[in-house]
C-alpha positions in Angstrom: 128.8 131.6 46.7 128.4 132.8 43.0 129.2 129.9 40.9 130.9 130.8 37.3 128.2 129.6 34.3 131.4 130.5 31.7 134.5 131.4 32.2 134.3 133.9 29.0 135.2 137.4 29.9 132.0 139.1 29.1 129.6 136.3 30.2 131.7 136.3 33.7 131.4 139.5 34.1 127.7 139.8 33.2 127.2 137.1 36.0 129.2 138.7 38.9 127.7 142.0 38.0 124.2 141.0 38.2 125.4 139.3 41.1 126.3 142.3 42.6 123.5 144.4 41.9 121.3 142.1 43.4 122.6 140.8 46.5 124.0 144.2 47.5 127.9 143.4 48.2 131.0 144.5 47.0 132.4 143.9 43.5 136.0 144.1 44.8 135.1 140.9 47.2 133.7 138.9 44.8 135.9 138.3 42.1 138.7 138.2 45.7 136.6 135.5 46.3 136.5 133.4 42.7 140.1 134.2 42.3 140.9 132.2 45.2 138.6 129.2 43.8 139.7 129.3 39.9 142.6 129.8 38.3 141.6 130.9 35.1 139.7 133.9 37.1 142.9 134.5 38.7 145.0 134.8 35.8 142.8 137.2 34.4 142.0 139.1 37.4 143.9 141.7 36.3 141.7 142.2 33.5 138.6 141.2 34.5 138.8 143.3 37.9 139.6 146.6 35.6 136.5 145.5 32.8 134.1 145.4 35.1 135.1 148.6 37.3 135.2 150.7 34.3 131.3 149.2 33.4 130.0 149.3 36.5 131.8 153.3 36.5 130.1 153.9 33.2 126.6 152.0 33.1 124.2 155.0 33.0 126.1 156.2 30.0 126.6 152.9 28.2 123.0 152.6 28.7 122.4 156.0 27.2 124.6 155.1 24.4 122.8 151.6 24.0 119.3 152.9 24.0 120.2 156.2 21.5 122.1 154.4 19.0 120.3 151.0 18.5 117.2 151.6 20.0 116.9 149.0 22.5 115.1 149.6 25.7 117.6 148.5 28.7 114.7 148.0 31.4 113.4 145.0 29.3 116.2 143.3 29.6 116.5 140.6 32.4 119.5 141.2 35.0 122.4 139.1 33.1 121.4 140.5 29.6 121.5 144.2 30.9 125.2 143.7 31.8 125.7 141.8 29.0 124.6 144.4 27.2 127.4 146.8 28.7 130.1 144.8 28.9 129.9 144.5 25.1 129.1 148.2 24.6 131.6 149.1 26.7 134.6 146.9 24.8 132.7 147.9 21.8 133.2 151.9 22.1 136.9 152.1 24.4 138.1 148.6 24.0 140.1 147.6 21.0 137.6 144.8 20.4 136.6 143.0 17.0 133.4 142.0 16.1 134.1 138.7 15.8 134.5 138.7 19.7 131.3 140.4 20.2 129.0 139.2 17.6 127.5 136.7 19.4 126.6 138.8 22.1 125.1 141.6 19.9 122.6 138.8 18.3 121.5 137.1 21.7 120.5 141.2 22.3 118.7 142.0 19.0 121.3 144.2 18.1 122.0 143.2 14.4 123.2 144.7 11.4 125.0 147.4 11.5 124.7 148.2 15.5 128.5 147.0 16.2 130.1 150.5 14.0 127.3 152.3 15.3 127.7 151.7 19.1 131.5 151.9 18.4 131.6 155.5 16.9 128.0 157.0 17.8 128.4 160.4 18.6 126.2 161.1 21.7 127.9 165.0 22.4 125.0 166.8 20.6 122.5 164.8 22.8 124.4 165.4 26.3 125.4 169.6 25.4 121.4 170.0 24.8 120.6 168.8 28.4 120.5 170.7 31.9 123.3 170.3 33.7 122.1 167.7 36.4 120.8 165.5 33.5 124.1 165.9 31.9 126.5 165.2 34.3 124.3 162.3 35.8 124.4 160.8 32.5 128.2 161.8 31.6 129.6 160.8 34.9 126.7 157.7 35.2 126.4 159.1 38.9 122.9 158.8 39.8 120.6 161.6 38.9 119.2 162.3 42.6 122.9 162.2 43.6 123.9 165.1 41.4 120.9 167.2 42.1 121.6 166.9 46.1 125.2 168.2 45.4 124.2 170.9 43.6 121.1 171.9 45.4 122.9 171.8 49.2 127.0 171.3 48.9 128.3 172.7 45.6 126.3 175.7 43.8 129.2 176.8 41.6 128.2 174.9 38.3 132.0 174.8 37.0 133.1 173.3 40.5 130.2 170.9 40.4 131.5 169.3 37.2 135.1 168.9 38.4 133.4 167.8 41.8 131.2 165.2 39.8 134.0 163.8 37.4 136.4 163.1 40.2 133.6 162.0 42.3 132.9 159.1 39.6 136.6 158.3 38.6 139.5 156.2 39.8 141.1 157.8 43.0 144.5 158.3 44.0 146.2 155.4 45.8 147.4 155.9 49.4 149.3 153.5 51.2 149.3 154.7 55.1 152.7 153.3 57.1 152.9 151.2 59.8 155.3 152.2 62.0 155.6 149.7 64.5 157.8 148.4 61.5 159.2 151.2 59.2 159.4 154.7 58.7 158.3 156.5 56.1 161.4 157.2 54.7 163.2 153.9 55.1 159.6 152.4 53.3 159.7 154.8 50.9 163.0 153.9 49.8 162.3 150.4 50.2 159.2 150.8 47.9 161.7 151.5 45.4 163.6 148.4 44.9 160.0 146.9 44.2 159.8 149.8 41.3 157.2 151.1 43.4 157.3 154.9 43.3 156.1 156.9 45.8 155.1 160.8 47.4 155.6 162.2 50.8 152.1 163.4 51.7 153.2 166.9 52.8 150.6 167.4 55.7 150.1 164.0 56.7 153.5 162.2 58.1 152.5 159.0 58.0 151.3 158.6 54.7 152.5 158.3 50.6 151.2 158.7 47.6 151.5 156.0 45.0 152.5 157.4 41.6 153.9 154.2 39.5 153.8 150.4 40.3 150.8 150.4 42.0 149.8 146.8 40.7 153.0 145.6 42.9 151.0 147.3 45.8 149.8 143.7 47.3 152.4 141.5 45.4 156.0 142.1 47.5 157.8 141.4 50.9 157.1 145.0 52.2 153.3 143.8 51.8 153.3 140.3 53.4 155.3 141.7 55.8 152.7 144.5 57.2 155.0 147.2 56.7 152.1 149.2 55.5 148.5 149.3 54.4 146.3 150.6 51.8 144.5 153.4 53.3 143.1 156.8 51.9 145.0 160.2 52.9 141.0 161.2 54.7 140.1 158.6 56.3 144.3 158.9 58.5 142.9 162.3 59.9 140.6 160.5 62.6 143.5 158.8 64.4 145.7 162.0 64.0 142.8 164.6 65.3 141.8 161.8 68.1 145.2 163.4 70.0 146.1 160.0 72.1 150.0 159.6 71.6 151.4 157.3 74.0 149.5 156.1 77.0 145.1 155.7 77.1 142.2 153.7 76.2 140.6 154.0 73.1 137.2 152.6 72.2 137.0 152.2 68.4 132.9 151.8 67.9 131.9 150.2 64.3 135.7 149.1 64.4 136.0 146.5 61.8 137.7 146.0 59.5 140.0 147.7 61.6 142.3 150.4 59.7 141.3 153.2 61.8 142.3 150.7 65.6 145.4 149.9 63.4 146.2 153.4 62.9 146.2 154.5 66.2 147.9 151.6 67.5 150.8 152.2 64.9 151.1 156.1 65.8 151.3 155.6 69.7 153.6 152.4 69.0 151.4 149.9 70.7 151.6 152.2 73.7 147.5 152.9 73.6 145.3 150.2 74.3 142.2 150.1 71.6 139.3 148.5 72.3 137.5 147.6 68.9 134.0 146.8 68.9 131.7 145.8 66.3 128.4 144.0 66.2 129.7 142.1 63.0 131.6 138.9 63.4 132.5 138.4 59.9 133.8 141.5 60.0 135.7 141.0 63.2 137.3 138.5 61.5 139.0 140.4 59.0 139.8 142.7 61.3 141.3 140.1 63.8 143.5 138.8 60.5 144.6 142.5 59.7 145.5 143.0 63.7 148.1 139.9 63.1 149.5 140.9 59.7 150.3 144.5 60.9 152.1 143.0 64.6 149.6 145.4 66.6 147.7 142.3 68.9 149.6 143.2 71.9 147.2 146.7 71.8 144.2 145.8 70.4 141.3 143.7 71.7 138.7 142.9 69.5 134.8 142.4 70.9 131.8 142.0 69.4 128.7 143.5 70.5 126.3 146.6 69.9 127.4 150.0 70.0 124.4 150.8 71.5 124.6 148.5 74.5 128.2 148.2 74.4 130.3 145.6 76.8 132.5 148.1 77.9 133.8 147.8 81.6 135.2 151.8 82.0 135.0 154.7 79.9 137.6 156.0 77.6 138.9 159.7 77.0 139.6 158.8 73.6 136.4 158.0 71.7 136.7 156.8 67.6 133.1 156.2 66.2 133.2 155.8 62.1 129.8 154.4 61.8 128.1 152.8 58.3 126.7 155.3 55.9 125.6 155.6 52.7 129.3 156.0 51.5 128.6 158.3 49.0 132.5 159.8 48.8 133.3 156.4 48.0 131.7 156.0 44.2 134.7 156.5 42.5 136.8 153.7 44.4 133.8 151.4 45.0 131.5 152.2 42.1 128.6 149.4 42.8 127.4 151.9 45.2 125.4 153.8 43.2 123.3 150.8 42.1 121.8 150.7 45.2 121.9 153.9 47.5 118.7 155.5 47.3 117.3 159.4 48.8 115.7 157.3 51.5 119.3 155.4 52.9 120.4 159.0 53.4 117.5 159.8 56.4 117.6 156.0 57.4 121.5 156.1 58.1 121.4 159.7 59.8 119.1 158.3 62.6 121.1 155.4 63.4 124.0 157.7 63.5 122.4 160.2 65.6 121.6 157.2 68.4 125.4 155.9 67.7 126.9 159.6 68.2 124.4 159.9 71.6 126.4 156.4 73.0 129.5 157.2 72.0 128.9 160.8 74.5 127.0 159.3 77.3 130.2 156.3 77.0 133.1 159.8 77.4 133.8 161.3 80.8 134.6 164.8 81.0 137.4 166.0 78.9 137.2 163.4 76.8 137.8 163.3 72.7 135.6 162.6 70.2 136.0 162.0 66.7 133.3 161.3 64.6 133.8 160.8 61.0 132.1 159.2 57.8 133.2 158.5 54.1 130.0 160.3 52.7 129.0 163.8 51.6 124.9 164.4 52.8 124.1 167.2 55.7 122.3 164.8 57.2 124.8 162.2 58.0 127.6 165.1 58.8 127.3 168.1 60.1 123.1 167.5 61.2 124.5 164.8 63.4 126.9 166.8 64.9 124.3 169.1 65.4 122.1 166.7 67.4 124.5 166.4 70.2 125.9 169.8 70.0 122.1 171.0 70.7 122.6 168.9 73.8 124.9 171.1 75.7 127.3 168.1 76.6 130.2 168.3 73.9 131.4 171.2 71.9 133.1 171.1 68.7 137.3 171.1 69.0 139.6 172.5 66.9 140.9 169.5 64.7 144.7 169.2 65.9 145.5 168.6 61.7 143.4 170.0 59.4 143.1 168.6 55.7 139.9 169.8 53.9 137.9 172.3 53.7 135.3 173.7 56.4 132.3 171.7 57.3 129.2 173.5 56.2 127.6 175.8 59.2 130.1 173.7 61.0 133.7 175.3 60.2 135.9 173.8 62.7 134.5 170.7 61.2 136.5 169.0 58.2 135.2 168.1 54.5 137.2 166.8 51.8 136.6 166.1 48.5 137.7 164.0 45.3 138.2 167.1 43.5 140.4 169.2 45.8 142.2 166.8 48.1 143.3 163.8 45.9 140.5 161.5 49.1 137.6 160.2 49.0 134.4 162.2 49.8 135.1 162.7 53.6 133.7 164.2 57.0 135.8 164.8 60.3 134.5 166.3 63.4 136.5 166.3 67.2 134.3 166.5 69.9 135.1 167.2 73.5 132.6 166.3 76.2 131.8 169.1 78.9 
């Protein structure tokens, strides 16, 4: 467990970021984590949680910034000085920060003189407007550089489309809260939200679902919460328990279950009248699961087991079939930005042929008739629609048309469902139903 050298805001934050970077796991969890230990983390979560989102959104371009306007080279640095470095830049140019605050940090990075009012009002627009448009928007949008050019080369050839694709791809997303409804409606909650000065939208294709447009720092911290009543969950990721078609009576085999919002969903939409088995290889991640089956009143219909998808447990076979395995989670860089530190071209063909052999289980696991819906929160061919491909070319399943369909076609696949940041208010998304021969 990360241990705080300084409880300062910038020299915290260069810590856990570092941190981050180099043991591969989730921003989001650590500071969860040190907030729990020390109070004065948690009384500036707040802060300190949106800081070091918006660096870690930004850190190509603060770079770029850092390295043009001063002239110091970033890859020198060691790990804790390079986010050091932005933090500071980043208060420096869209924080209201003084110099005092800062100045010690500027001269532990060689940055003297005059660098604070040139970082804070260095105009880098001439720079970005004389590049191509994949070094621009990679540097604009701090989205990896491959990452861009793989969009543009194979998903999104339109170059005005990419840059709203891009930008929305990088930013903040819309917050969804899903309902549970083995405690509330949607209505009744949404009225209840109020009185919390929580305001929410009806989704108006998904009914089960609302968008949060003010209070959304309450989200966690009332009744309604404690109480299960709902859950954070984003508007793409609800299609895989709406187009998986079980509404009252059936087994369902959640593969790759944990932590468990996809079990929960189903178990909430066929009021506990399904029975889900959730499987995962993970027992950390069974455990949050198991905690999130409690909170949300569902443990009557869900049993939780741990073991390998591809040698799975399993007594019987299922008609209904979830499998939502691990991927690069490229649709996910807005909302969990640490991502692009360490996803590389290579994760891409490494993850599509363990989802290839998950995909191949999950069909020889289905009798005849049965549904399968397999789905991912990433963008790439070859974790989509090529590994739909591979069991299509088998003759045993065939594509089925989704039962609600959010999204737009898949490509060469166009009963398949993609969504994206920029049209559909989600996360990067795929969906595909499956029914075996």
């Amino acid at each position: 467990m990360l241990k705080p050298v300084s409880f300062n805001a910038e020299e915290l934050l260069a810590q856990v970021l570092c941190f981050v970077e180099k043991h591969v796991v989730p921003y989001r969890g650590i500071m969860d984590q040190l907030a729990k230990r020390y109070r004065a983390i948690r009384d500036a979560y707040p802060m300190l949680m949106a800081l070091g989102l918006s660096v870690l959104r930004n850190y190509i371009l603060l770079d770029f910034v850092a390295e043009n306007a001063c002239g110091i080279r970033v890859s020198e640095l060691d790990c804790f000085n390079k986010w050091l470095l932005r933090v500071v830049v980043y208060e420096i140019r869209y924080r209201d920060i003084s110099r005092d605050r800062v100045d010690k940090y500027l001269k532990r990075l060689g940055l003297t003189g005059n660098c604070f009012s040139i970082l804070r009002y260095y105009d880098i627009e001439p720079l970005l407007q004389r590049m191509n448009l994949v070094d621009e928007l990679s540097i604009r949008y701090s989205i990896p550089r491959w990452i861009v050019e793989y969009v543009y080369r194979k998903i999104i050839k339109d170059e005005v489309e990419l840059k709203w694709f891009i930008r929305d791809l990088a930013g903040p997303q819309p917050t969804w809260i899903r309902v549970n409804l083995l405690k509330t409606s949607r209505s009744e909650l949404k009225r209840k939200l109020r009185e919390y000065y929580i305001f929410a939208y009806e989704d108006p294709i998904i009914p089960d679902v609302l968008l949060i447009e003010e209070g959304k720092d309450k989200l966690t911290k009332n009744p309604l919460y404690d109480k299960g009543y709902y859950m954070l969950q984003n508007r793409a990721s609800t299609l895989v328990a709406h187009n998986l078609g079980v509404r009252r009576r059936g087994i369902v085999y959640d593969l790759c279950s944990a932590p468990g919002g996809k079990a929960l969903h189903i178990a909430s939409l066929t009021k506990c009248k399904a029975h889900v088995i959730a499987l995962d290889i993970s027992s950390r991640r069974l455990g949050v699961e198991y905690e999130m089956v409690k909170w949300q009143g569902a443990e009557n219909c869900i049993s939780i087991i741990q073991g390998d998808v591809l040698a799975p447990p399993l007594l019987s076979k299922a008609k209904y079939i979830v499998l939502d395995p691990d991927c690069t989670s490229l649709g996910r860089l807005g909302h969990s930005p640490e991502i692009r530190l360490w996803v590389k071209p290579e994760d891409v063909k490494r993850m599509a042929r363990i989802q290839k052999k998950l995909l191949s289980k999950a069909v020889d696991l289905a009798p005849s008739g049965a549904r399968i819906v397999y789905s991912t929160c990433t963008i790439t061919l070859e974790e989509n629609e090529e590994v739909v491909e591979s069991v299509l070319s088998t003759g045993r399943v065939e594509v089925a048309e989704p039962l609600l369909r959010l999204g737009d076609p898949g490509i060469g696949l166009r009963s398949t469902l993609r969504l994206y940041p920029h049209k559909h208010k989600s996360l990067g998304f795929y969906v595909a139903v499956l029914e075996k021969k």
